[in-house]
TIMI-38757 format. One line per 5 residues: number of its first residue (from 1); their letters; for each residue z, y, x of C-alpha. Coordinates in nm, 3 decimals. Example, Ala and Ser with C-alpha at 12.3 -4.5 7.8 and 13.67 -1.06 7.14 Angstrom:
REM residues 2
1 = as = 0.780/-0.450/1.230  0.714/-0.106/1.367
END
This chain:
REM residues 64
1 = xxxxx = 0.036/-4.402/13.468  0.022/-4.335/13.099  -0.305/-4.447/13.054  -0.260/-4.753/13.254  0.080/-4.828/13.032
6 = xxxxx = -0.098/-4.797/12.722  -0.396/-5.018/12.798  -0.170/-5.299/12.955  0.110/-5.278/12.787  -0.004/-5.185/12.440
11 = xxxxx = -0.327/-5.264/12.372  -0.465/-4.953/12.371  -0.828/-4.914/12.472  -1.017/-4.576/12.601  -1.218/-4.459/12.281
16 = xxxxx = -1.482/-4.139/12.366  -1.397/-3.839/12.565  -1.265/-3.523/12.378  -1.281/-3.203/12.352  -1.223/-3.026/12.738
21 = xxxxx = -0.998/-3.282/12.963  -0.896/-3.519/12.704  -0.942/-3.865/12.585  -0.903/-4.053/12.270  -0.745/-4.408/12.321
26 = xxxxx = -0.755/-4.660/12.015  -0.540/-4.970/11.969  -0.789/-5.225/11.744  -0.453/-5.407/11.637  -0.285/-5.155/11.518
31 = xxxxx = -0.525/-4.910/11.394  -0.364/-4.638/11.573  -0.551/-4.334/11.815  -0.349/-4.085/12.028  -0.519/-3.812/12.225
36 = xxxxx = -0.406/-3.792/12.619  -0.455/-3.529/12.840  -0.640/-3.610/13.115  -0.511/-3.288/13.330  -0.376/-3.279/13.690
41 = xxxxx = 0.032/-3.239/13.739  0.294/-3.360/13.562  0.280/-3.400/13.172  0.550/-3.183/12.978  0.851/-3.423/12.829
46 = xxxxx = 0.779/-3.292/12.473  0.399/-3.384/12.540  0.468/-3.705/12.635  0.696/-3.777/12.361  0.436/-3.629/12.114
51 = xxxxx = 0.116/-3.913/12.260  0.422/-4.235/12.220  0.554/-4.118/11.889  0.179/-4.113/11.757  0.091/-4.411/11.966
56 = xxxxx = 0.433/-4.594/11.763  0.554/-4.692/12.149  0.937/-4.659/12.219  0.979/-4.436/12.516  1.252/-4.693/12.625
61 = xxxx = 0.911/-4.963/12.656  0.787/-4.682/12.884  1.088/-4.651/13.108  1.133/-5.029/13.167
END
């Protein structure tokens, strides 16, 4: 769902592959690259916060 908000929503566009289960994602208007885990499960709160703060996305866009 993340993944799918940040490409669609905000512009964001998968990058390379990272180290273990985790993916860069760029956004060419901004300038701006977050890492997401690409893991099974739910992702922790604080985690998520962590990926929008860095991405400059208002959780509040998220929860809409």
């Amino acid at each position: 769902m993340l993944r799918k908000n940040l490409s669609k929503h905000n512009g964001f566009e998968f990058y390379r592959q990272a180290a273990g289960s985790h993916e860069i994602w760029y956004n060419p208007k901004t300038n701006r690259f977050t890492t997401v885990p690409n893991h099974s499960g739910d992702m922790p709160e604080g985690t998520l916060r962590a990926i929008l703060k860095q991405a400059d996305i208002d959780i509040d866009d998220i929860l809409k």
